[in-house]
DRENDREN-962303 format. One record per residue (C-alpha): y, z, x; residue in three letters; residue number from 1; chain. Coordinates in steps of 0.1 Angstrom, whole numbers, plus 5000, padded with zeros to 4 digits. Each point is the difference from the previous one (the first is absolute). Example, Ala and Ser with C-alpha at 12.3 -4.5 7.8 and 13.67 -1.06 7.14 Angstrom:
<nodes>
+------+------+------+-------+-------+-------+
|   yy |   zz |   xx | guvex | vexfi | kolke |
+------+------+------+-------+-------+-------+
| 4955 | 5078 | 5123 |   ala |     1 |     A |
| 5034 | 4993 | 5014 |   ser |     2 |     A |
+------+------+------+-------+-------+-------+
</nodes>
This chain:
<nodes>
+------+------+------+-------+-------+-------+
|   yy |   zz |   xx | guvex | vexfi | kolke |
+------+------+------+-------+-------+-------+
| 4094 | 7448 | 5135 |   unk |     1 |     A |
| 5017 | 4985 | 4970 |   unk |     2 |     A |
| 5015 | 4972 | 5000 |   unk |     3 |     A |
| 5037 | 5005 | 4996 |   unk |     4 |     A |
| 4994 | 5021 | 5035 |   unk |     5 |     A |
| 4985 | 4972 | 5015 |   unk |     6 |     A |
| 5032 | 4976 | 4989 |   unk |     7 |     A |
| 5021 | 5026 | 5016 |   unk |     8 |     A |
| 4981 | 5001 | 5035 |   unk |     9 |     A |
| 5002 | 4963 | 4996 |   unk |    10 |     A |
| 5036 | 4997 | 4996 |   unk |    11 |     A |
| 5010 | 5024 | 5028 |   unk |    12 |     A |
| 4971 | 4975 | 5026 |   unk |    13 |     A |
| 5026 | 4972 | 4992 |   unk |    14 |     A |
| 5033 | 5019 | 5005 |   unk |    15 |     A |
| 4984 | 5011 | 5037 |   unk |    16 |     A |
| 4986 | 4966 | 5003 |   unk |    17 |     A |
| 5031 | 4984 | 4993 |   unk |    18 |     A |
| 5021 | 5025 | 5022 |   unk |    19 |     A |
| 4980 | 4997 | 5030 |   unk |    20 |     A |
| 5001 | 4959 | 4993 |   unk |    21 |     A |
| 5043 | 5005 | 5001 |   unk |    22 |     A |
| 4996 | 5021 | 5029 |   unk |    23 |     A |
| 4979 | 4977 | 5021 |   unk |    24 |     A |
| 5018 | 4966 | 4988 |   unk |    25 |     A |
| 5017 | 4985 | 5034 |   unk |    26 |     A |
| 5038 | 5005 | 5001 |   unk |    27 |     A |
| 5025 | 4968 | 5002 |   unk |    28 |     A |
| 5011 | 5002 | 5039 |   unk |    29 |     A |
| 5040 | 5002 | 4993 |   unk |    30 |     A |
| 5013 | 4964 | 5015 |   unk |    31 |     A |
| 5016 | 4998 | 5036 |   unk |    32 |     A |
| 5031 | 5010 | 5011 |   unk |    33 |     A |
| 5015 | 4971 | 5016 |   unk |    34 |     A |
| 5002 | 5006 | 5036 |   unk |    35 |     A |
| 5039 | 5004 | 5009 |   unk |    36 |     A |
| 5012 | 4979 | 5024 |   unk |    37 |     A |
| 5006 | 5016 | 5037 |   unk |    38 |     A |
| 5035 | 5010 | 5009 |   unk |    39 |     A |
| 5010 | 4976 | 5032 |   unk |    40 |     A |
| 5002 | 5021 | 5032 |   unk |    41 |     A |
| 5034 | 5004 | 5013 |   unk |    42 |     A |
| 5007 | 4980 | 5030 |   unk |    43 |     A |
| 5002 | 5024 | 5028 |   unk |    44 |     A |
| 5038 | 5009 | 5016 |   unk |    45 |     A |
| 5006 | 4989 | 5027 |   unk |    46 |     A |
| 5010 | 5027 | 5025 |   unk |    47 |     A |
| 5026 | 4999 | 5020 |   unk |    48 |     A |
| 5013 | 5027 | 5026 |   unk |    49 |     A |
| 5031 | 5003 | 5020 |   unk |    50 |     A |
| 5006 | 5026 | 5030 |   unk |    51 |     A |
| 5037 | 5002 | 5009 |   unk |    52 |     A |
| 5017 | 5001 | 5040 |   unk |    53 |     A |
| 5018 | 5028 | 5012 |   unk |    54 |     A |
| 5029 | 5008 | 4974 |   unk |    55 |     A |
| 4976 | 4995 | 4973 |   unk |    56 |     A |
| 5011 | 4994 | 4962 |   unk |    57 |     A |
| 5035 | 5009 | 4997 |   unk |    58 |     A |
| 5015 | 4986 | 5032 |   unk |    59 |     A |
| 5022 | 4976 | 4978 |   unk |    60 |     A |
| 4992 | 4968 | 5017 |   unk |    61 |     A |
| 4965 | 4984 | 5017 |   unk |    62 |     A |
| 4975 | 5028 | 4985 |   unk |    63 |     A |
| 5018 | 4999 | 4968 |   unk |    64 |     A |
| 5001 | 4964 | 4998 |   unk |    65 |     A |
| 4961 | 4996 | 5004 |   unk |    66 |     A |
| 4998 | 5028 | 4970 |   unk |    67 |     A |
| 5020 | 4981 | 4980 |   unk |    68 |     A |
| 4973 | 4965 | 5005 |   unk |    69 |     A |
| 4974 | 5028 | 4992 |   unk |    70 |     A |
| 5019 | 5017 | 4970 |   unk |    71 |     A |
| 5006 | 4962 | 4980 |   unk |    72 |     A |
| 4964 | 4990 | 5009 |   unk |    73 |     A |
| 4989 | 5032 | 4983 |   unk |    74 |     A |
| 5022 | 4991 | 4970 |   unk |    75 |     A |
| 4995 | 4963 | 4992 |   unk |    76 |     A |
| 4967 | 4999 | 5007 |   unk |    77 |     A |
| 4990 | 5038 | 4981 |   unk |    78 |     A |
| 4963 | 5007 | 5003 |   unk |    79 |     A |
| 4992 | 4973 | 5019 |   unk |    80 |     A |
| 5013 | 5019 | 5031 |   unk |    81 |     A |
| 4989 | 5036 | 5013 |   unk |    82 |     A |
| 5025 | 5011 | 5024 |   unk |    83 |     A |
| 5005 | 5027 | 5024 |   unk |    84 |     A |
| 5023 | 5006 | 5025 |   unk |    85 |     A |
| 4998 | 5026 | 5032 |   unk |    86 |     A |
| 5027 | 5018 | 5026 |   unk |    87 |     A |
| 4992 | 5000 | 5036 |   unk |    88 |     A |
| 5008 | 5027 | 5022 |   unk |    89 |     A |
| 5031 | 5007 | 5016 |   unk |    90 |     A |
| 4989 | 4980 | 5027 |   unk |    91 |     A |
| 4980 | 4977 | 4986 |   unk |    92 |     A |
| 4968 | 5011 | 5020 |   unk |    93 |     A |
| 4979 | 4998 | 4971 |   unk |    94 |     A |
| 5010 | 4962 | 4993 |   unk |    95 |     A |
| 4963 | 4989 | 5007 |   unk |    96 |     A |
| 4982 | 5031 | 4983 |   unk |    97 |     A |
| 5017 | 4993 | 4965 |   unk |    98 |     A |
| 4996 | 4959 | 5001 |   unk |    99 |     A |
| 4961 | 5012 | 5006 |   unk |   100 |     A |
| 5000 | 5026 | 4973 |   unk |   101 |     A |
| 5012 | 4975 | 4974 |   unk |   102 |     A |
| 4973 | 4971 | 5015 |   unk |   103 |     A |
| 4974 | 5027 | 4994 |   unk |   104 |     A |
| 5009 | 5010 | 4966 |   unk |   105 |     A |
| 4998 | 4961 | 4993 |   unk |   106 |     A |
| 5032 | 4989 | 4995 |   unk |   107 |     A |
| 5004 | 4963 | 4999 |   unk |   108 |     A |
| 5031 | 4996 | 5015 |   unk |   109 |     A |
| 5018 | 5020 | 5027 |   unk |   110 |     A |
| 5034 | 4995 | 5013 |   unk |   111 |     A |
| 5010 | 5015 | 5033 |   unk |   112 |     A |
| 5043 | 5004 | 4998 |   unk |   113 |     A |
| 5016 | 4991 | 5034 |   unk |   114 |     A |
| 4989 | 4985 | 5033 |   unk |   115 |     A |
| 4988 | 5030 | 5011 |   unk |   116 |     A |
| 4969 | 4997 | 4977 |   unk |   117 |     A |
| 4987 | 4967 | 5020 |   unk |   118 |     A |
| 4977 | 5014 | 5024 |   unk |   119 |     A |
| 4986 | 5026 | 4974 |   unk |   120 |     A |
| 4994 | 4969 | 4976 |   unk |   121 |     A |
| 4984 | 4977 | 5023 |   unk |   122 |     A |
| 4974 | 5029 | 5002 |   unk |   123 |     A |
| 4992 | 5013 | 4963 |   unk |   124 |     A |
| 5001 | 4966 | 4988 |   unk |   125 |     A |
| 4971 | 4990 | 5026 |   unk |   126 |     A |
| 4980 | 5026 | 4995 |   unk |   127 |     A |
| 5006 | 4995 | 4955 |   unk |   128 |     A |
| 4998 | 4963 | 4999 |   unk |   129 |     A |
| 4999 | 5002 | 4964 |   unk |   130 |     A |
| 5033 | 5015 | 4997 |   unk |   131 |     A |
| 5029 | 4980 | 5002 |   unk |   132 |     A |
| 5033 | 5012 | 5020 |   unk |   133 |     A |
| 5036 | 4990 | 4994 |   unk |   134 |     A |
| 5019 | 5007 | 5035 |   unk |   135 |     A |
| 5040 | 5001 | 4996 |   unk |   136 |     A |
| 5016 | 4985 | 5031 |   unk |   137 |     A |
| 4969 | 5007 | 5021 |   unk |   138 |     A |
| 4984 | 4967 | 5019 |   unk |   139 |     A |
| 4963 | 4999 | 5010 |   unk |   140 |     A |
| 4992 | 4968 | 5018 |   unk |   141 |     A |
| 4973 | 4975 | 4990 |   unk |   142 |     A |
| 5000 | 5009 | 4964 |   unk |   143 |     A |
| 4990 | 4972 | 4974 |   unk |   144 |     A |
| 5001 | 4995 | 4961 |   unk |   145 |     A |
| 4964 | 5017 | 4999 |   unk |   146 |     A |
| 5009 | 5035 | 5021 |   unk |   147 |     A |
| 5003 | 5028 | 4979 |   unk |   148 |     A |
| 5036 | 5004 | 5012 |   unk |   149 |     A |
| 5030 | 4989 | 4993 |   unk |   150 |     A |
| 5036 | 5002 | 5020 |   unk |   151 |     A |
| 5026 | 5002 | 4980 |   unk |   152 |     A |
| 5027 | 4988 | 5019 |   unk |   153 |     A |
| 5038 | 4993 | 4998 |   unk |   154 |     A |
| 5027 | 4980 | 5011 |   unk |   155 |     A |
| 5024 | 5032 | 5006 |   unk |   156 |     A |
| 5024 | 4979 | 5023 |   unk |   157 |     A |
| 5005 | 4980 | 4976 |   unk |   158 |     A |
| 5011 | 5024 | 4969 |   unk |   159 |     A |
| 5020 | 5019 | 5034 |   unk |   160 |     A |
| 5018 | 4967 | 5003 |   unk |   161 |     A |
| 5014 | 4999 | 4965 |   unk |   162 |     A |
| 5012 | 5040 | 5001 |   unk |   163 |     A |
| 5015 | 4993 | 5039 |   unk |   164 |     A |
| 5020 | 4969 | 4984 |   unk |   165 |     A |
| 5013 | 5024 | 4973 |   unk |   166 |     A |
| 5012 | 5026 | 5025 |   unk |   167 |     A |
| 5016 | 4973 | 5024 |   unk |   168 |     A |
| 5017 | 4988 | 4969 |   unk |   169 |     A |
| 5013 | 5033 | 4982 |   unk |   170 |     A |
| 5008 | 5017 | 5038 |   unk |   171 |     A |
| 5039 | 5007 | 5007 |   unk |   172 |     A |
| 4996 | 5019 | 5029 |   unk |   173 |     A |
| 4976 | 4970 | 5017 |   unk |   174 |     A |
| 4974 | 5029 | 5006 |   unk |   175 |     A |
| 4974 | 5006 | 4987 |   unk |   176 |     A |
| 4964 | 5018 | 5006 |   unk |   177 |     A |
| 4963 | 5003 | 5000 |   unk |   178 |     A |
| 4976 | 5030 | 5001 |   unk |   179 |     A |
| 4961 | 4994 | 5005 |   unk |   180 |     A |
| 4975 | 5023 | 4996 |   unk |   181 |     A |
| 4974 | 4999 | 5022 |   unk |   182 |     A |
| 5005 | 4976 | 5031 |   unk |   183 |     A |
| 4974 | 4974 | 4995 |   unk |   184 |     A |
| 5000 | 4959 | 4994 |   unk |   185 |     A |
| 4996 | 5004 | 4963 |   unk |   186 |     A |
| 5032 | 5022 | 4997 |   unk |   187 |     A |
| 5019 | 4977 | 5028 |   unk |   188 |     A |
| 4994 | 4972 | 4975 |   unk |   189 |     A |
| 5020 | 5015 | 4976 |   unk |   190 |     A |
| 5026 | 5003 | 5026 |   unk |   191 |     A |
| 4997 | 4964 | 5017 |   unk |   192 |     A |
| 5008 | 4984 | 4960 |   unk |   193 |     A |
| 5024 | 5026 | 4995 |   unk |   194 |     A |
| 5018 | 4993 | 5030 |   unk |   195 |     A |
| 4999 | 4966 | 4992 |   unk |   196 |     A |
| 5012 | 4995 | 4969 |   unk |   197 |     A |
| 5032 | 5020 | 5009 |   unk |   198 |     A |
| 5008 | 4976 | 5028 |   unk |   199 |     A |
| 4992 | 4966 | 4982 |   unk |   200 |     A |
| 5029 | 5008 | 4975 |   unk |   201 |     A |
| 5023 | 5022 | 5021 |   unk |   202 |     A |
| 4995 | 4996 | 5041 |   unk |   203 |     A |
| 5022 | 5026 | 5005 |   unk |   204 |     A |
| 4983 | 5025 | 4988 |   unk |   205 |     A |
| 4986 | 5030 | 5027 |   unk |   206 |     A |
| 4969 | 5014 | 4987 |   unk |   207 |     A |
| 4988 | 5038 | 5010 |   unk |   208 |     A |
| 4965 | 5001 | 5002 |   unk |   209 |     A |
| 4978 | 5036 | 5008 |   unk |   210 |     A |
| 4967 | 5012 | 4992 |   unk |   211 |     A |
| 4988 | 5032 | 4989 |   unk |   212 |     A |
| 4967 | 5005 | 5016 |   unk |   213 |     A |
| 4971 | 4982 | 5018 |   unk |   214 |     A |
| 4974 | 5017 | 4976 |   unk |   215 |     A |
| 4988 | 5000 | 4960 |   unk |   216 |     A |
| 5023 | 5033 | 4993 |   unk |   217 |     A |
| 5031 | 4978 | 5005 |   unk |   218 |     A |
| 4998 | 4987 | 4972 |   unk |   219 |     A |
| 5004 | 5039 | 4979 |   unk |   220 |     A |
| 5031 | 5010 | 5023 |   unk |   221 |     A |
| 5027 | 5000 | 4977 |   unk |   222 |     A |
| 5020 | 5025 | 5023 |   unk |   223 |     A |
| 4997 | 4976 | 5029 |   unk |   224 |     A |
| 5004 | 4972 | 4978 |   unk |   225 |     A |
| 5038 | 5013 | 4989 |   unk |   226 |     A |
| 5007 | 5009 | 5038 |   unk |   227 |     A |
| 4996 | 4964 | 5008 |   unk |   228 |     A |
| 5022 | 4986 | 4971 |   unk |   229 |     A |
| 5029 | 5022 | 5007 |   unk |   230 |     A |
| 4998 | 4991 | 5033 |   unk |   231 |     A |
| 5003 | 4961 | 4992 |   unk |   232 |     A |
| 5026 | 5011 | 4973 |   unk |   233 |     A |
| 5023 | 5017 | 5027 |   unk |   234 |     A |
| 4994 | 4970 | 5023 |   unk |   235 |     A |
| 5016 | 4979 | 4970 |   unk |   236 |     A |
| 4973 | 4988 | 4979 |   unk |   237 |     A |
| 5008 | 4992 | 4965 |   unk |   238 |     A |
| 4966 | 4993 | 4988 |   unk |   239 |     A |
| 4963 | 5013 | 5010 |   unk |   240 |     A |
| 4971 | 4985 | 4990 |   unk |   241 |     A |
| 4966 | 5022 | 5008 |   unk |   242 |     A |
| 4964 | 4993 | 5005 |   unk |   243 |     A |
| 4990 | 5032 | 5002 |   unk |   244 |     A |
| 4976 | 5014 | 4972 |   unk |   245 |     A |
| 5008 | 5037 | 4987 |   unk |   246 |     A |
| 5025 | 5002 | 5030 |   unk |   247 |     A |
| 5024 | 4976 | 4980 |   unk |   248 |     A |
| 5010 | 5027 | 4977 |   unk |   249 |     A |
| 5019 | 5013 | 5026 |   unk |   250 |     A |
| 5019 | 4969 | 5011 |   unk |   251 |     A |
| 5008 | 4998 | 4961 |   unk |   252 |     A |
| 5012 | 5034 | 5000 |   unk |   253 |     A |
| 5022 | 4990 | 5035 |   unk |   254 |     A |
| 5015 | 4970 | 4986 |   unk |   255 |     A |
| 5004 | 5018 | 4964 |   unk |   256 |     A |
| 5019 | 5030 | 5014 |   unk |   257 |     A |
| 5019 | 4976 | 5023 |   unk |   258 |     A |
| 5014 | 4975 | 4974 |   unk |   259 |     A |
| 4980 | 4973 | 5019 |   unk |   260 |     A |
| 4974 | 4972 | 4983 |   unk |   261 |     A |
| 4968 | 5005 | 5004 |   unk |   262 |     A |
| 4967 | 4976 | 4995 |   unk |   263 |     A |
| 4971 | 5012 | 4990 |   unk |   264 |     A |
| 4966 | 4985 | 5008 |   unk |   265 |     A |
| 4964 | 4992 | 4981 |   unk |   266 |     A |
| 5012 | 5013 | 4967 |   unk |   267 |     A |
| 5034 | 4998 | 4983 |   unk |   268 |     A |
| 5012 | 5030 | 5015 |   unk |   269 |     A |
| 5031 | 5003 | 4974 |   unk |   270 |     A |
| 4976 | 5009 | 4974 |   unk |   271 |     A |
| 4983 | 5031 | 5017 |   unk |   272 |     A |
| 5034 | 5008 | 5020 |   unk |   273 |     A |
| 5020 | 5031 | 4984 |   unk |   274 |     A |
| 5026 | 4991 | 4977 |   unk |   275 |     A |
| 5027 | 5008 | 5022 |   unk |   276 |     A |
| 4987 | 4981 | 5027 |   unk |   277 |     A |
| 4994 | 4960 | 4981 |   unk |   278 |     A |
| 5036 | 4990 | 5005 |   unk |   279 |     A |
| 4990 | 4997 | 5038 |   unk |   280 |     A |
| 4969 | 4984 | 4994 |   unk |   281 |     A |
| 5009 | 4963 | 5006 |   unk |   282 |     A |
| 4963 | 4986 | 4995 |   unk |   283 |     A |
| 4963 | 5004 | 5015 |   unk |   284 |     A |
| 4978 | 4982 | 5012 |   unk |   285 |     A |
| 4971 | 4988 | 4976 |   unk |   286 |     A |
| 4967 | 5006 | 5016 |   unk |   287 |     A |
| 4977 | 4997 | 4971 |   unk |   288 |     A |
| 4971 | 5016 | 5011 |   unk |   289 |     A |
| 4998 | 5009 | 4959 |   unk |   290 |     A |
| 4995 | 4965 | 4996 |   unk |   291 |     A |
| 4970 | 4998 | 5029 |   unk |   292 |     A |
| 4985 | 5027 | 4986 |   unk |   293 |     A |
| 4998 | 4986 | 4960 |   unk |   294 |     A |
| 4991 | 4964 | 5009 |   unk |   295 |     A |
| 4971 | 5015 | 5020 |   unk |   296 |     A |
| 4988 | 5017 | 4973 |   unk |   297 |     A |
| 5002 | 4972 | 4978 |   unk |   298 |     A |
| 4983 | 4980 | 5022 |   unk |   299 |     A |
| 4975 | 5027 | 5003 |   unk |   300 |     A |
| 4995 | 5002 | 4961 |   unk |   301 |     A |
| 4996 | 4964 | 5001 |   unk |   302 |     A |
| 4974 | 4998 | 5019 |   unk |   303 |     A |
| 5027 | 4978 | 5024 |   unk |   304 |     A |
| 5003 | 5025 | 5033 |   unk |   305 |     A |
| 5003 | 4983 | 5032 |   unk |   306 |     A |
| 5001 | 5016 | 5031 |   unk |   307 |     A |
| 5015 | 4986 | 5029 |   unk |   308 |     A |
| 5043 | 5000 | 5003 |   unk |   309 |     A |
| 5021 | 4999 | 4967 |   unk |   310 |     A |
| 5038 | 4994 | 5015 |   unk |   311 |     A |
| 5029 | 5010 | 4977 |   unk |   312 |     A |
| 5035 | 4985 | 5011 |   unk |   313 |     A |
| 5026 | 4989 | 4981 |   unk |   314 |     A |
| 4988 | 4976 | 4984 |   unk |   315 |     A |
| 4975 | 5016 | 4986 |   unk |   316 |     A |
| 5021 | 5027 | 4986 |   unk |   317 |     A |
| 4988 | 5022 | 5024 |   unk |   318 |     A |
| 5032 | 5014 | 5015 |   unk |   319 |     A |
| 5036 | 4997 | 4993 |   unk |   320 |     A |
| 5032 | 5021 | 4987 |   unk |   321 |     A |
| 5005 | 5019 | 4974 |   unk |   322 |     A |
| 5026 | 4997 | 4972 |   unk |   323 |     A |
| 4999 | 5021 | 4971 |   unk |   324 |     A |
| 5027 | 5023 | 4974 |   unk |   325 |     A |
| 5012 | 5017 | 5037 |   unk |   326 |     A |
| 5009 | 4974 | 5019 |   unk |   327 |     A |
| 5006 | 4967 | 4979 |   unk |   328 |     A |
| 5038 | 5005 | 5009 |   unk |   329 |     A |
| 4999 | 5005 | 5036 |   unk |   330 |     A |
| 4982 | 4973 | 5010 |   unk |   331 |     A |
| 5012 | 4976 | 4971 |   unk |   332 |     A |
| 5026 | 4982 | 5022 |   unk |   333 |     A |
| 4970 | 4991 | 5029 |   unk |   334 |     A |
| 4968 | 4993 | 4976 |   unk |   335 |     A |
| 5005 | 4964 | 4999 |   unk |   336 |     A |
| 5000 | 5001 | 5037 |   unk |   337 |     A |
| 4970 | 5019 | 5002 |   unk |   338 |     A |
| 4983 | 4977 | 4974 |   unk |   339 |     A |
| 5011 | 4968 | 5023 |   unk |   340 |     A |
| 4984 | 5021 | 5029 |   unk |   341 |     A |
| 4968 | 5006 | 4985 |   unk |   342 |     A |
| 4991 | 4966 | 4991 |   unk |   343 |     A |
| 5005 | 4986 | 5037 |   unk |   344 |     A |
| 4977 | 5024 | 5011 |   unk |   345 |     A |
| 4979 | 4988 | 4971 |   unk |   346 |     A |
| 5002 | 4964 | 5011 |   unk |   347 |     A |
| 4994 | 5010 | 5037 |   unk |   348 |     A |
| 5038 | 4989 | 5005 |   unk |   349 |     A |
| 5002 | 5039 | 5014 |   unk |   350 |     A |
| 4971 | 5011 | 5022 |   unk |   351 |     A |
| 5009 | 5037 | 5004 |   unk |   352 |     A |
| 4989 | 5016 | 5033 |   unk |   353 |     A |
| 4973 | 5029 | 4996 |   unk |   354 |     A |
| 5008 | 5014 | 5038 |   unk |   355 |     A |
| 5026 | 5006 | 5030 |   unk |   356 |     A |
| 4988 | 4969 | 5012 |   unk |   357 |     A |
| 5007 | 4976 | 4973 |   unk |   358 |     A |
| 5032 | 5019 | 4990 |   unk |   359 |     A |
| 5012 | 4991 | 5031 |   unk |   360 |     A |
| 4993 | 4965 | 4995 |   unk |   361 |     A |
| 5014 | 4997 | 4965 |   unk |   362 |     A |
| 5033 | 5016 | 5014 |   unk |   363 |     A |
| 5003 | 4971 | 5030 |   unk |   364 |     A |
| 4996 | 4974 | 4971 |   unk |   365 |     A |
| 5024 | 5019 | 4974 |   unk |   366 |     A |
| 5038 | 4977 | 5003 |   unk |   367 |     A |
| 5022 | 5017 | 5022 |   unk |   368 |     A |
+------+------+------+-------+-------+-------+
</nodes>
């Protein structure tokens, strides 16, 4: 072998030498991502469910009034709620299978709309002690700041007071009426504070009281309801004021077709009321269930629920009259009255009666 072969063969051992040296050299590891911080978990909603009385969404006054609690709740406090809502049945049978079907989807706050939900509360909220139940005008006894219920109750004699002292005042015919829904002590409140604020500021005012029903459905009769109205309308009546629900859209219509005032009740009834019909509607009684229902929730959100009784009167801007765009003019000569009136029953200086009993009482004490 000569040697310029052997300088070749030598030259081509390095280049493989050298190539398998590259090959095998360890690689740089490439440096660390830094790790990315985790995203913070989104505190979970709280969920909140409603189920509606007979009349459901749409009845213009006590269902619709809780809705609205429920609707600003849902839009102040955005995705910190989850809220649902559910119709009973005609009847209401299936009062205690929907509070159960929300508890068992795990809802965190239930409200039962009406007194009729108290027994069906009491029930689902023992056996879901967890859940927490808001009960509008339903009483449980022995309940304390730790049960997982809470009555929310109001002072409706006292917001029927204020609307009965407006129709004794505006009244030229010194008639006037009342229609209730369903005979019961809750809806005879109404009537007692209704009754007496008409006589503390005119006591010669005859008041025409009647009832629709003994049972839930009298509270979606609006036939029956505007059969009772124009029978207190033909009797003389001026003015109606109704407690009755759904049923009250009749008495509206009655008063409306009749060139007679009317006042609403729970919501301000001029607002939902047909165009043609808000020249009659004098006021309505304020019950704000919507203001129950969104300072439970808040509570609720803030870890601040208490169960037990949460009273809403007037002083807690829990009921009253309405004044709005409507009615501003009608009742623009009397407000100052009304105002005087609703600070003595503020300072106690007024203790309106919430029954037949203690009507009758107030009226033996009224000046003669």
């Amino acid at each position: 072998m000569t040697w310029r072969r052997l300088a070749v063969i030598g030259l081509l051992l390095l280049f493989v030498v050298a190539a398998v040296g590259a090959g095998c050299a360890k690689k740089e590891a490439p440096a660390p991502t830094p790790a990315q911080p985790a995203e913070p978990e989104k505190p979970k909603a709280l969920r909140v469910g409603l189920v509606f009385d007979i009349g459901g969404r749409g009845d213009l006054s006590f269902n619709d009034a809780a809705y609205a609690g429920l609707e600003r709740a849902q839009k102040e406090f955005g995705d910190k709620v989850e809220t649902k809502y559910l119709e009973p049945s005609a009847g209401g049978e299936n009062r205690e299978q929907l509070l159960r079907l929300l508890a068992e989807d795990k809802y965190d706050l239930i409200f039962g709309v009406g007194f009729m939900f108290t027994e069906h509360v009491a029930k689902v909220a023992q056996e879901f002690p967890d859940t927490k139940f808001g009960l509008i005008d339903g009483f449980i006894d022995k309940l304390t700041e730790s049960s997982n219920i809470s009555c929310l109750l109001f002072k409706e004699n006292e917001g029927s007071f204020l609307v009965g002292a407006a129709a004794g005042l505006k009244t030229k015919t010194n008639k006037v009426g009342f229609v209730g829904g369903m005979k019961i002590p809750l809806i005879e409140k109404f009537e007692a504070g209704y009754i007496a604020g008409v006589k503390y500021v005119n006591p010669k005012v005859t008041v025409f009281s009647d009832y629709i029903g003994t049972t839930g459905e009298a509270f979606k009769d609006p036939v029956r309801g505007k059969e009772l109205a124009l029978s207190q309308i033909k009797k003389g009546a001026d003015i109606v004021y109704h407690a009755s629900g759904a049923s009250g859209i009749g008495v509206i219509e009655a008063c409306s077709s009749q060139k007679k005032l009317v006042i609403g009740v729970d919501s301000d009834q001029s607002l939902t009321a047909k165009p043609e019909q808000r020249p009659y509607v004098l006021t309505s009684m304020l019950k704000r269930v919507d203001v129950a229902v969104y300072e439970t929730i808040k509570a609720a959100l803030e870890g601040k629920f208490q169960g037990g009784y949460q009273v809403f009167g007037v002083a807690e801007d829990g009921v009253g009259y309405a004044v709005n765009e409507y009615n501003q003019q009608m009742i623009k000569d009397i407000q100052d009255r009304l105002e005087e009136l609703k600070k003595k029953i503020i300072s106690g200086e007024i203790k309106v009666p919430q029954d037949k009993k203690e009507l009758a009482e107030f009226e033996k004490a009224l000046p003669k």
